[in-house]
C-alpha positions in Angstrom: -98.1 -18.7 33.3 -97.3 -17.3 30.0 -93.9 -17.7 30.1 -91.1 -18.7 32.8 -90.6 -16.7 35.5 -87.3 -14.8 35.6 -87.5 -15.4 39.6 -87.7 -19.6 38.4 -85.7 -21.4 41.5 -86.1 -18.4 43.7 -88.8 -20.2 46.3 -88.2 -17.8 49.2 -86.0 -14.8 50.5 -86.0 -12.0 52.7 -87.2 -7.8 52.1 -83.6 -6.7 53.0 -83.3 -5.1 56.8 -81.7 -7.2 59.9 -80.9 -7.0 63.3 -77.8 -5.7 64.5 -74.7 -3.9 63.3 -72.1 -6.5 62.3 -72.3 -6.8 58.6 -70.1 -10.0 58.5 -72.9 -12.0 60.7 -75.2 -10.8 58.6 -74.3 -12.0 55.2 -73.5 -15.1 56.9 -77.2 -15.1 57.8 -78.7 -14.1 54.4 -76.4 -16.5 52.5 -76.5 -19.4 55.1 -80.3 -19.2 55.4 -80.9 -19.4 51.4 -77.7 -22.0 50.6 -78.3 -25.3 48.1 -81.2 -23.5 46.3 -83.2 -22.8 49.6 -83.6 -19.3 47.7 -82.2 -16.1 46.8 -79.7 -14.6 49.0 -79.8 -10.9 49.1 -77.1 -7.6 50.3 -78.5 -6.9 54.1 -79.3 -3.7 55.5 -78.6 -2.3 59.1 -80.4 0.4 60.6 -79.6 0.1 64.0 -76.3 1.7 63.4 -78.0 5.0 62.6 -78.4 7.1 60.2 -77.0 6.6 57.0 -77.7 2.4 57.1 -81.4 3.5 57.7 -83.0 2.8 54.8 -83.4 6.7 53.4 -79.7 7.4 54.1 -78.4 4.3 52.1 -80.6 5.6 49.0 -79.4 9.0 49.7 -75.9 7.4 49.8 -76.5 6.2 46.4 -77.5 9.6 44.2 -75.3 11.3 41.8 -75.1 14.6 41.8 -77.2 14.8 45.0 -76.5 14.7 48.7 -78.7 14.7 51.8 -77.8 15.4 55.5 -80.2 14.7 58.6 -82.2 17.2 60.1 -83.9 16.7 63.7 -87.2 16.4 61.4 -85.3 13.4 59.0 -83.2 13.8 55.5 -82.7 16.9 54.0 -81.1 18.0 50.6 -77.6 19.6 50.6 -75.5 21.6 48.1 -73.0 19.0 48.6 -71.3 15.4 50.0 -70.9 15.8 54.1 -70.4 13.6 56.9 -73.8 11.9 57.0 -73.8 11.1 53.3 -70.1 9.6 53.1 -71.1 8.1 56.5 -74.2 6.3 54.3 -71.4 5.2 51.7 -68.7 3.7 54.0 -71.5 1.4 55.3 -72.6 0.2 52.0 -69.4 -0.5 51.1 -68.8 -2.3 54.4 -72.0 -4.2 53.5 -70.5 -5.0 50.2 -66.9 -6.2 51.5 -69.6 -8.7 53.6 -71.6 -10.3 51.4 -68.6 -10.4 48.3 -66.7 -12.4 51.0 -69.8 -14.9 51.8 -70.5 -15.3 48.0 -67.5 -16.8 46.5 -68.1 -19.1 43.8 -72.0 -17.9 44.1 -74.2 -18.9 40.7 -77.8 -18.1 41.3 -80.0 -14.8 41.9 -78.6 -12.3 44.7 -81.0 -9.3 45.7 -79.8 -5.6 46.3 -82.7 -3.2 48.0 -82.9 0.8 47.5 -85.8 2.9 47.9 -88.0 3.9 45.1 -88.4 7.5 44.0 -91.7 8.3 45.6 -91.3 6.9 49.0 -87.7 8.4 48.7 -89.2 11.8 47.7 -92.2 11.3 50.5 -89.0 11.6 53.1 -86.9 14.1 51.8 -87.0 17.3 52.5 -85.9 20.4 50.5 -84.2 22.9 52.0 -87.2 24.8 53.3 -88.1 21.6 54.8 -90.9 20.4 52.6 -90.9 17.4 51.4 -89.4 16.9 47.7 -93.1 15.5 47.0 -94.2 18.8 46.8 -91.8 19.8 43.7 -92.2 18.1 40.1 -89.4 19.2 38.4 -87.6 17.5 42.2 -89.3 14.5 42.4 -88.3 14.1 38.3 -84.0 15.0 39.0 -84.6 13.0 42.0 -85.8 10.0 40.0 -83.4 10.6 37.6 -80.1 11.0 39.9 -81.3 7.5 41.6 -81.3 5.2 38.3 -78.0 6.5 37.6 -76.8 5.6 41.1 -78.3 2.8 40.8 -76.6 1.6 37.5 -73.1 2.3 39.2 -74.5 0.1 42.4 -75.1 -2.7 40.1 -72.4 -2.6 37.9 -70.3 -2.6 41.2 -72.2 -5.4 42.5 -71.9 -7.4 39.0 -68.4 -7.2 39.2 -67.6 -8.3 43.1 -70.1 -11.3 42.5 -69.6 -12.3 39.0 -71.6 -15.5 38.7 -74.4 -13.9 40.9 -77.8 -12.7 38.5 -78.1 -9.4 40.1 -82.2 -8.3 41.2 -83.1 -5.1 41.6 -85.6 -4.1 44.5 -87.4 -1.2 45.0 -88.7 -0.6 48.0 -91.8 1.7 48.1 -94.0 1.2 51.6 -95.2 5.0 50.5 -96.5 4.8 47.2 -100.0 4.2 47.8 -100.0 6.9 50.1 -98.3 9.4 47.2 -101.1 7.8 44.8 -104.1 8.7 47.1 -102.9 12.3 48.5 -102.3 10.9 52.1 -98.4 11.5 52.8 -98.6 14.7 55.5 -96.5 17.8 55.6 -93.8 18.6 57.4 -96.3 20.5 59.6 -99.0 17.6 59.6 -101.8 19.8 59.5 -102.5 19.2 55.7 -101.3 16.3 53.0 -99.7 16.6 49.8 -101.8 16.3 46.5 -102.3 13.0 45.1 -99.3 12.3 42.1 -100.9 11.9 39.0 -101.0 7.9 38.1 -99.1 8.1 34.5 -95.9 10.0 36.3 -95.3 7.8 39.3 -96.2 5.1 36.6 -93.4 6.7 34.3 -90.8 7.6 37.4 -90.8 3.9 38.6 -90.5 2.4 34.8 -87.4 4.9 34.9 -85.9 3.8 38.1 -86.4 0.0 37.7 -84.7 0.1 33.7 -81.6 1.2 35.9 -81.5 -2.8 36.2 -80.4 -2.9 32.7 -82.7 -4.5 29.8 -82.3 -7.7 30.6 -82.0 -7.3 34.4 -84.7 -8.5 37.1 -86.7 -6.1 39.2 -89.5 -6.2 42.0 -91.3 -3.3 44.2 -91.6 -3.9 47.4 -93.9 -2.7 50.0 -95.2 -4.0 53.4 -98.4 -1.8 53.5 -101.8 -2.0 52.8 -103.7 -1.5 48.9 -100.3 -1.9 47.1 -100.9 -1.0 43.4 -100.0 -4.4 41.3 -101.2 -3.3 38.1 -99.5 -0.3 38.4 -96.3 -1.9 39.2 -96.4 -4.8 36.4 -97.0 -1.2 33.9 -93.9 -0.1 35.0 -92.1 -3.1 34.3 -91.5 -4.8 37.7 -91.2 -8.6 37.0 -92.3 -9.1 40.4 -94.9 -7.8 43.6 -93.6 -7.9 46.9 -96.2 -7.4 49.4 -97.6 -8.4 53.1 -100.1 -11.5 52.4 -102.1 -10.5 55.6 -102.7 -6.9 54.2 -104.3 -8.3 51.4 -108.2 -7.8 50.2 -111.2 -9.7 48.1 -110.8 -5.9 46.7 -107.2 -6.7 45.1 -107.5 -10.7 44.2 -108.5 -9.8 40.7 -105.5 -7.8 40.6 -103.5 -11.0 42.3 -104.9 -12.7 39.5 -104.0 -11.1 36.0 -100.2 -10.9 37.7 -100.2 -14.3 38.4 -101.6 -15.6 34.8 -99.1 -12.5 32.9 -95.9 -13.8 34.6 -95.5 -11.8 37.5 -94.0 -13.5 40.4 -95.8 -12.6 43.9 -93.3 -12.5 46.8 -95.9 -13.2 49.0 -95.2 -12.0 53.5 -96.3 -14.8 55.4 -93.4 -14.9 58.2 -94.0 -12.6 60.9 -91.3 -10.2 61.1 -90.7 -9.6 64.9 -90.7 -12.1 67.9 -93.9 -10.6 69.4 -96.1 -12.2 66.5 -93.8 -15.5 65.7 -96.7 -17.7 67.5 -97.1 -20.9 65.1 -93.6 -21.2 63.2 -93.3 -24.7 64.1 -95.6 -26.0 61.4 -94.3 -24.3 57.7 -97.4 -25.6 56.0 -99.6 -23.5 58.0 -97.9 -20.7 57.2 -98.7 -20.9 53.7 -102.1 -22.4 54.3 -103.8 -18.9 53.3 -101.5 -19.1 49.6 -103.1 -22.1 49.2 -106.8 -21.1 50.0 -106.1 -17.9 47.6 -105.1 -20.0 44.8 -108.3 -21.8 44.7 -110.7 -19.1 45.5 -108.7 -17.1 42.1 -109.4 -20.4 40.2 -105.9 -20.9 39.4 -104.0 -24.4 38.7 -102.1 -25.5 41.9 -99.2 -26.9 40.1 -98.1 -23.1 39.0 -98.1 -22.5 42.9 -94.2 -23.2 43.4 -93.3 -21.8 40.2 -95.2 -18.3 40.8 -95.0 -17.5 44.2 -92.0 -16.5 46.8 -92.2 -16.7 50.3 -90.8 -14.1 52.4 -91.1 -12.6 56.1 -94.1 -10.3 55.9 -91.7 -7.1 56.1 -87.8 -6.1 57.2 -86.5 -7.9 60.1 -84.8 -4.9 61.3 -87.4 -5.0 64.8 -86.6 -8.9 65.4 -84.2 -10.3 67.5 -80.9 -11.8 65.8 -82.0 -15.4 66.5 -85.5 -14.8 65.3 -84.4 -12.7 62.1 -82.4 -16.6 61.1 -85.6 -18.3 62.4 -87.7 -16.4 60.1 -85.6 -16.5 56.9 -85.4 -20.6 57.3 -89.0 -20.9 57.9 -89.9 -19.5 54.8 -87.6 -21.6 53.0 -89.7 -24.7 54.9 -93.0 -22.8 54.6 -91.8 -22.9 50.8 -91.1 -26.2 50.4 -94.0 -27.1 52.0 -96.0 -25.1 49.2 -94.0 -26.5 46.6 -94.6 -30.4 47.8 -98.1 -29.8 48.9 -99.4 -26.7 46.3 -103.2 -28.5 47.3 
């Protein structure tokens, strides 16, 4: 690597979702499972309460100068703050209250999530019930309303957990999608046109300076073809992405991030009971990081240093007991990589 990592003693964490409703349990999962440097403990989310700690709603919750209310078809724009939108606010701030409580003292990276401006504007509709995609000058006061929401949400964070180095994380599963023309309308019988490169390029640089100029950032997304170079133009320190959804097609991509300083939170951990098969043995889990590092040619010692492991997406669909099996299996799966890189 050219230079150290800003994510340097961060060897695993989770995307953000959990099981459940109780906010106290969870931050007393997220902080438990990453304690004594296991890795970087991060502000939960909880969608099983409804809407509003679904993971549109809490971003909604977050704009300035811009509201949302759910529709029967999902989140639409409103004129002004109502029930579902203060609804979205009580819970972050309940989420907050949490974490602040299970953080005392805390020195050390701590992760807050929020969805990025094209998967956000993918989901919301305007009020003739088209999504905001279809609008450039909405998708640009959308993008614009969001990193100013987001600068409040960190300052707040900054000051509850003072010692904390506060990481920004966008999460965009429908990027590619908005890239390639694929995100359906409202009616499904067509698909929006494809976003030119340079203005989601330009939107998500935008979003992600929110974090401050010397703040850390990542993108996020659990689905398949995720744009790295893209991302690293925008000025995402790091790629957060499913490891089984990746392709030969990509590696060279995997590459150049790797060898420019970009850390890869790499999904290994299955994220739902159904596929947990094989958990009892961490260095299998990483086995295919291992097998990609030598196949892209690069030095197994900068293994530890340049990758995170992490559950393969939210672990919103697990069970309470698996969602803390997973978490503390990547931290073993990522001490295994880091003992064994070979």
């Amino acid at each position: 690597m050219s230079e150290k990592s800003k994510f340097s003693g961060c060897p695993a964490t989770g995307i953000g979702s959990m099981p459940g409703g109780d906010a106290r349990e969870a931050a007393k999962t997220v902080t438990g499972s990453f304690a004594d440097g296991q890795g970087m403990p991060y502000l939960a989310e909880l969608p099983a309460r409804g809407p509003g700690a679904d993971m549109i709603g809490r971003s909604v919750g977050l704009l300035v100068e811009m509201y949302g209310h759910v529709e029967p078809s999902g989140w639409r724009i409103s004129d002004r703050p109502g029930r579902d939108t203060r609804r979205a606010r009580s819970w972050l701030g309940e989420d907050l209250d949490a974490l602040e409580e299970f953080t005392q003292g805390y020195e050390g990276l701590l992760k807050v999530q929020a969805v990025g401006p094209w998967t956000l504007a993918a989901a919301l509709e305007l009020r003739g019930g088209e999504a905001m995609l279809a609008d450039a000058g909405a998708c640009r006061d959308l993008a614009g309303s969001l990193a100013e929401g987001l600068r409040a949400h960190l300052a707040e964070v900054r000051r509850r957990m003072p010692g904390a180095n506060v990481v920004l994380q966008l999460d965009e599963p429908s990027l590619t999608a908005v890239l390639l023309g694929r995100v359906r309308s409202a009616s499904g019988y067509r698909t929006y046109r494809a976003v030119d490169r340079q203005i989601v390029e330009s939107a998500l640089r935008d979003v992600l300076a929110a974090a401050g100029e010397d703040g850390t950032t990542l993108v996020h997304s659990c689905a398949p073809e995720v744009p790295v170079a893209l991302l690293r133009r925008a000025g995402a320190d790091g790629v957060s992405l499913d490891f089984s959804l990746l392709t030969e097609r990509e590696e060279e991509a995997i590459g150049e991030a790797v060898e420019g300083g970009t850390q890869l939170f790499l999904g290994v951990v299955p994220s739902t009971d159904a596929a947990s098969e094989g958990l009892s043995d961490p260095g299998g889990s990483v086995m295919g990081v291992r097998t990609l590092w030598r196949r892209l040619g690069l030095n197994p010692g900068t293994l530890a240093e340049s990758v995170t492991i992490t559950p393969s997406c939210g672990l919103a669909g697990a069970s309470p007991a698996y969602a803390r099996t997973a978490l503390a299996h990547s931290a073993r799966a990522a001490r295994s990589l880091a003992d064994n890189p070979e």
